[in-house]
Jmol script that loads the backbone (N, CA, C; Angstrom):
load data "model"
ATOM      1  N   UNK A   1      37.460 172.548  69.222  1.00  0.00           N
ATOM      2  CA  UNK A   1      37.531 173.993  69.281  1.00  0.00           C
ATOM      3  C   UNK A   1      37.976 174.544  67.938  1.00  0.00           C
ATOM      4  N   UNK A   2      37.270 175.776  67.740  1.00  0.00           N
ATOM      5  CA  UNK A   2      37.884 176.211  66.303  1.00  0.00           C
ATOM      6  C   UNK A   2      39.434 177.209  66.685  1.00  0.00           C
ATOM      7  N   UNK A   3      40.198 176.779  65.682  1.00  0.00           N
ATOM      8  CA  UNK A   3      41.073 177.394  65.751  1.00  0.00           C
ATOM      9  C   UNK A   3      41.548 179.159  64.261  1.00  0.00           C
ATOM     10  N   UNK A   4      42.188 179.741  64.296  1.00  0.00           N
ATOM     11  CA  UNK A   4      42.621 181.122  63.861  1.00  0.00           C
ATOM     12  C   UNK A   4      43.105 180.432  62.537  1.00  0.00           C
ATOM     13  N   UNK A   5      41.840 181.244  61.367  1.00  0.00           N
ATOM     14  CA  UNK A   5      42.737 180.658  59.904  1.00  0.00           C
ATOM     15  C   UNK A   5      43.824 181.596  60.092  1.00  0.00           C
ATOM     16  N   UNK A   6      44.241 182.803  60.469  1.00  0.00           N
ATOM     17  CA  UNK A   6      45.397 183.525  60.279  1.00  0.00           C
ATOM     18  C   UNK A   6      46.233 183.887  61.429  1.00  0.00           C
ATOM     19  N   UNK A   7      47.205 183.872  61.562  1.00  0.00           N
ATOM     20  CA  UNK A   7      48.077 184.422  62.611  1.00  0.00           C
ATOM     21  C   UNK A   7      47.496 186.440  62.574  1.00  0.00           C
ATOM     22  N   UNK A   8      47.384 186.157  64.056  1.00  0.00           N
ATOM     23  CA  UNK A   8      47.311 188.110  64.220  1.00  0.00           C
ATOM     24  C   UNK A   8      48.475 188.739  64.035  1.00  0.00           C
ATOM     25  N   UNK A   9      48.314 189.758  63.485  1.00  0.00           N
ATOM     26  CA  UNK A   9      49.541 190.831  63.631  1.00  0.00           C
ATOM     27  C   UNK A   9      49.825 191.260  64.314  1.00  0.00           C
ATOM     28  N   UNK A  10      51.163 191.764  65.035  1.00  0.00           N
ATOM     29  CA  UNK A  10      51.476 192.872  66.085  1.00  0.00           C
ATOM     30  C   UNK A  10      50.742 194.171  66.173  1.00  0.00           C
ATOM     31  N   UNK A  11      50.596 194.504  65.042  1.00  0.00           N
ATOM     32  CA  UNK A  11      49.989 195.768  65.174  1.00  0.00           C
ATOM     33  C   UNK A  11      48.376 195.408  65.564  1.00  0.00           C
ATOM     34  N   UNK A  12      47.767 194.548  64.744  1.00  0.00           N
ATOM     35  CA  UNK A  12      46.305 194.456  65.665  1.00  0.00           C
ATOM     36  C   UNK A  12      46.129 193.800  66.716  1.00  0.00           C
ATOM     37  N   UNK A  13      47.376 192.993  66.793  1.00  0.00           N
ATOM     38  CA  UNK A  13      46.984 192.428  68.782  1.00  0.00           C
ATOM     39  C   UNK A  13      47.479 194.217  69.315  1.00  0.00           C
ATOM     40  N   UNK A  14      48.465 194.515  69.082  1.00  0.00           N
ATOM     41  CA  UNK A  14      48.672 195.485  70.133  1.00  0.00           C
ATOM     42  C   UNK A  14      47.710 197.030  69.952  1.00  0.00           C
ATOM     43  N   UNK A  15      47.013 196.741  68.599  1.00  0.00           N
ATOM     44  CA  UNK A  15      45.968 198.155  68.786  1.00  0.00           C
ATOM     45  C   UNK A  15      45.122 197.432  69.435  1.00  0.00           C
ATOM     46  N   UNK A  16      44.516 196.362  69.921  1.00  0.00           N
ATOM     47  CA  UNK A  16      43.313 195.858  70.532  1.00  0.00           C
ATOM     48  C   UNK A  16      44.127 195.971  72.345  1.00  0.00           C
ATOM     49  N   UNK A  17      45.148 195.680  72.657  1.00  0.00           N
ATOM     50  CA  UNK A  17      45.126 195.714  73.439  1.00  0.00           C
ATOM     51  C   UNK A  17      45.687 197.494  74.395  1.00  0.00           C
ATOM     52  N   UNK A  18      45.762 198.071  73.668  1.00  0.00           N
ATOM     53  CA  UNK A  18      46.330 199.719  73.966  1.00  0.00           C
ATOM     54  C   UNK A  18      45.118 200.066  75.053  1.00  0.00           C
ATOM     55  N   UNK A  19      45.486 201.276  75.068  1.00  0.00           N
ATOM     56  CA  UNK A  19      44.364 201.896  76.273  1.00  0.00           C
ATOM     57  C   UNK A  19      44.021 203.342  75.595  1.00  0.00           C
ATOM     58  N   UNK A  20      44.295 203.960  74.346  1.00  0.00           N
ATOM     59  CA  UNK A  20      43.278 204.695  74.044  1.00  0.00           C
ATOM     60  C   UNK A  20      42.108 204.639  73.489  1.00  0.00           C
ATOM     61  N   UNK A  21      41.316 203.630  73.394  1.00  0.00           N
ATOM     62  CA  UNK A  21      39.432 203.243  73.510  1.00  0.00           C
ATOM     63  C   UNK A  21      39.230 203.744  75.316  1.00  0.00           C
ATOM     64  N   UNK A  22      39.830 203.456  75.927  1.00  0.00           N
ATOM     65  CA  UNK A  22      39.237 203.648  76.920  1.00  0.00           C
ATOM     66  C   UNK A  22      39.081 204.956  77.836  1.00  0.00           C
ATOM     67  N   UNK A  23      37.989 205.311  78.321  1.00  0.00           N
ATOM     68  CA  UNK A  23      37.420 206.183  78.700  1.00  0.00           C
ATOM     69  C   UNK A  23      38.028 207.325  80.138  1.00  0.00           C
ATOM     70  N   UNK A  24      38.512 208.533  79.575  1.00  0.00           N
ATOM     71  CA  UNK A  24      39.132 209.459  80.642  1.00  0.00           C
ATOM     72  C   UNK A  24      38.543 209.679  81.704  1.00  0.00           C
ATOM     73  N   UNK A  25      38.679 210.585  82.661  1.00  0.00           N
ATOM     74  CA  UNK A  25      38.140 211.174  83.416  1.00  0.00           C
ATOM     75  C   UNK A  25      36.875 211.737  83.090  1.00  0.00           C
ATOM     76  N   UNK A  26      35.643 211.887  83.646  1.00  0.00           N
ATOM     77  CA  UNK A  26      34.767 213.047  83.480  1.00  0.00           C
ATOM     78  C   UNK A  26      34.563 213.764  83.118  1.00  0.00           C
ATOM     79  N   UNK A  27      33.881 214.917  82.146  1.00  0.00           N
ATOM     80  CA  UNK A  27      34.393 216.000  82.236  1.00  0.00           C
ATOM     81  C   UNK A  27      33.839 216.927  83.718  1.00  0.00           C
ATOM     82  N   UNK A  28      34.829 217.930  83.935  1.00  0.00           N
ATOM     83  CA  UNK A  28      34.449 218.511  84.902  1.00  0.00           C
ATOM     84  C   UNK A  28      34.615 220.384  84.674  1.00  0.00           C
ATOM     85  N   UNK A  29      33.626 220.784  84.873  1.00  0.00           N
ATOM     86  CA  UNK A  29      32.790 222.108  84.714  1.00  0.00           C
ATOM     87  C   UNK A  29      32.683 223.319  85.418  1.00  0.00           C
ATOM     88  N   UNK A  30      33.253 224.569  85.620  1.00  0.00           N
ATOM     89  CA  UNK A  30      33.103 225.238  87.143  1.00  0.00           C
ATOM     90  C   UNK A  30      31.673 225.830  86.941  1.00  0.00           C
ATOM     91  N   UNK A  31      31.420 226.191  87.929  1.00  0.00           N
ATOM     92  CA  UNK A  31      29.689 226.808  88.231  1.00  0.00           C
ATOM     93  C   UNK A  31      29.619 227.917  87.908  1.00  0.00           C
ATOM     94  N   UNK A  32      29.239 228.454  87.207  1.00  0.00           N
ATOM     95  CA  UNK A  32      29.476 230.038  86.642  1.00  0.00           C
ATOM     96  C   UNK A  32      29.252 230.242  87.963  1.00  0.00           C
ATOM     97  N   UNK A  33      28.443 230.360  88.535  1.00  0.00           N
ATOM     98  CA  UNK A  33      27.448 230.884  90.007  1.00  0.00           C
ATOM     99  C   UNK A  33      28.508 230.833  91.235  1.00  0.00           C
ATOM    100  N   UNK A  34      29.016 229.900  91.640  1.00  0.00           N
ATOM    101  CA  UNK A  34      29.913 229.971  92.698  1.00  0.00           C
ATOM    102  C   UNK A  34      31.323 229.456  92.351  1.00  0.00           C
ATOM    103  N   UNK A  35      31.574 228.923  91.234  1.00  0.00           N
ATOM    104  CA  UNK A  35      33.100 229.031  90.919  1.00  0.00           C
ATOM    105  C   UNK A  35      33.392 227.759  91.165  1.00  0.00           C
ATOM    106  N   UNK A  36      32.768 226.731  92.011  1.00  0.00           N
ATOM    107  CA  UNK A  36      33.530 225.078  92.030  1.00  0.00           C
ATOM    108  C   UNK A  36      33.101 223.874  91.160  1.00  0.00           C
ATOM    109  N   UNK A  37      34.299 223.700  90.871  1.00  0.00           N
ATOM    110  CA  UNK A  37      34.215 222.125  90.191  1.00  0.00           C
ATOM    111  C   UNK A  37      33.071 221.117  90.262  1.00  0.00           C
ATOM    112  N   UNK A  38      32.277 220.583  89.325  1.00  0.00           N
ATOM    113  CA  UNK A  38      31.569 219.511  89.081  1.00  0.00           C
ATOM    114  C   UNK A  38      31.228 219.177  87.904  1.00  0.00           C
ATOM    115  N   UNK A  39      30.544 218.083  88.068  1.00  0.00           N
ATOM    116  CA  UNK A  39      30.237 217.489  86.713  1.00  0.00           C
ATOM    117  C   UNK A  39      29.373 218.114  85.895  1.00  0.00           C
ATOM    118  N   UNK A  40      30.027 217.996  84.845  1.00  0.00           N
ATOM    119  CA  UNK A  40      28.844 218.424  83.760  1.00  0.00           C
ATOM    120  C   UNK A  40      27.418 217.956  83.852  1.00  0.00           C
ATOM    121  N   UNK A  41      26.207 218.583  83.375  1.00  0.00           N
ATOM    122  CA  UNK A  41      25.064 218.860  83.272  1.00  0.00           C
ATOM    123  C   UNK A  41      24.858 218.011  84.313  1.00  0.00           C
ATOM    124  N   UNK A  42      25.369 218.983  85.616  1.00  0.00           N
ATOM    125  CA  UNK A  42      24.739 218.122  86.964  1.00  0.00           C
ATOM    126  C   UNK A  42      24.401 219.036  87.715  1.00  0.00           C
ATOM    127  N   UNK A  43      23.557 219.002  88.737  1.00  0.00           N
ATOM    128  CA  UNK A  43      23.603 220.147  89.842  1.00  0.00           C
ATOM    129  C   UNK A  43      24.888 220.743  90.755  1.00  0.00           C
ATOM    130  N   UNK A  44      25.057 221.654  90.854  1.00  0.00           N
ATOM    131  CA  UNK A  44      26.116 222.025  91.818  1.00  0.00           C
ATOM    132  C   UNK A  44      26.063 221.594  93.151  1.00  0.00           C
ATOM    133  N   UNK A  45      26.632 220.825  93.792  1.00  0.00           N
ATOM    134  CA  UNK A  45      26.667 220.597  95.067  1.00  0.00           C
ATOM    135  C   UNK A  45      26.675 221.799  96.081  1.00  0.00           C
ATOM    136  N   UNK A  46      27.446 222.727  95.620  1.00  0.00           N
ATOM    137  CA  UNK A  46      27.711 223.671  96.494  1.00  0.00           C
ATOM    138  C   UNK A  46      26.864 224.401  96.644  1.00  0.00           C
ATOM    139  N   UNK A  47      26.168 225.130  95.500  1.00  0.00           N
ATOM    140  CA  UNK A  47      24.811 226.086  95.432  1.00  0.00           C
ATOM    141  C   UNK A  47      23.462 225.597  95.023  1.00  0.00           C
ATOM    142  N   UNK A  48      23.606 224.582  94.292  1.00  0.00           N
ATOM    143  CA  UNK A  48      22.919 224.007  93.635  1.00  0.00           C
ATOM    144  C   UNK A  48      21.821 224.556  92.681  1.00  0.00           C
ATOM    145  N   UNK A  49      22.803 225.103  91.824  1.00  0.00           N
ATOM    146  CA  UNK A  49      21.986 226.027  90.604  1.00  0.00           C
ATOM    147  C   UNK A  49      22.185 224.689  89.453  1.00  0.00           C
ATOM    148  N   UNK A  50      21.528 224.841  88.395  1.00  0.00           N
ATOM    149  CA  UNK A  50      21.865 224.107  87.372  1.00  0.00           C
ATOM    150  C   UNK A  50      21.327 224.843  86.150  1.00  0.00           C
ATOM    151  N   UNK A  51      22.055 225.584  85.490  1.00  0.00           N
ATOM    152  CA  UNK A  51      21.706 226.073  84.171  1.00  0.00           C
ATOM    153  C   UNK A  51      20.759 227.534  84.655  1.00  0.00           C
ATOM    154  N   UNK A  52      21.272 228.244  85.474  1.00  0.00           N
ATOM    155  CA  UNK A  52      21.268 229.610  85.716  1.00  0.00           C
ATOM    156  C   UNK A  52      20.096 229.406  86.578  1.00  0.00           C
ATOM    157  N   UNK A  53      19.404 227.919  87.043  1.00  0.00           N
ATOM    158  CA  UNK A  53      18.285 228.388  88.033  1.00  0.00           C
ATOM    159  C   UNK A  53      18.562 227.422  89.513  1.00  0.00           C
ATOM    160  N   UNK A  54      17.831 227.522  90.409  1.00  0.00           N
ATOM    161  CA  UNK A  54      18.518 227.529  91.596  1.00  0.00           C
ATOM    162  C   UNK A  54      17.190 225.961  91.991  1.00  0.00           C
ATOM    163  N   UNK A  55      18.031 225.399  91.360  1.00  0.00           N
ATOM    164  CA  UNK A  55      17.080 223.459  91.754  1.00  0.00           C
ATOM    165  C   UNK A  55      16.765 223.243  93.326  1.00  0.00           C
ATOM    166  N   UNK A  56      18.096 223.444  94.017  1.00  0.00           N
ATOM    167  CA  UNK A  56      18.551 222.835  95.089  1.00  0.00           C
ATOM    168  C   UNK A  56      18.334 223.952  96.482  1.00  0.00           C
ATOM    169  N   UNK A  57      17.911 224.401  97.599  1.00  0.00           N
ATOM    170  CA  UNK A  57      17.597 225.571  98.193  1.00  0.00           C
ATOM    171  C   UNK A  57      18.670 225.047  98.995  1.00  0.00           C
ATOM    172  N   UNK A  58      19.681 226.019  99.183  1.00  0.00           N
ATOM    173  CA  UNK A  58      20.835 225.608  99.850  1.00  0.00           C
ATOM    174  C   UNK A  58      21.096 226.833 101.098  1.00  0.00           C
ATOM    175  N   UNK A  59      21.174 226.796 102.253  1.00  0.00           N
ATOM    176  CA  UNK A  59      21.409 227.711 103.206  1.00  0.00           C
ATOM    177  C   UNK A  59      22.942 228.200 103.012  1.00  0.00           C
ATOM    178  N   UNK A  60      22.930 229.085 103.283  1.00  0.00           N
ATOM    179  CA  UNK A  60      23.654 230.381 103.397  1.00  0.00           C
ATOM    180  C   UNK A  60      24.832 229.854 104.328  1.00  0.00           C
TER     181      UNK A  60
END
end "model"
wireframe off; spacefill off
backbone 0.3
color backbone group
């Protein structure tokens, strides 16, 4: 097995092992149209408009 010509440093074992690379929450978007939470450039569940037009025919 090959072994490490150099000993790692603290600082690059512990920047490799940190947790800011890793990825937040979602972003999440309100519907101009009805006001609830979802994902970005997605359809609205609730009304289902997406980008001022109405994708989804949703009853009343």
């Amino acid at each position: 097995m090959a072994e490490p010509k150099r000993k790692t440093s603290k600082a690059r074992r512990d920047k490799r092992r940190s947790n800011v690379w890793k990825l937040d929450l979602p972003g999440m978007s309100k519907c101009p149209k009805c006001g609830e939470y979802n994902l970005s450039h997605r359809v609205c569940r609730e009304c289902g408009n997406y980008n001022g037009k109405e994708i989804i025919k949703k009853e009343a």
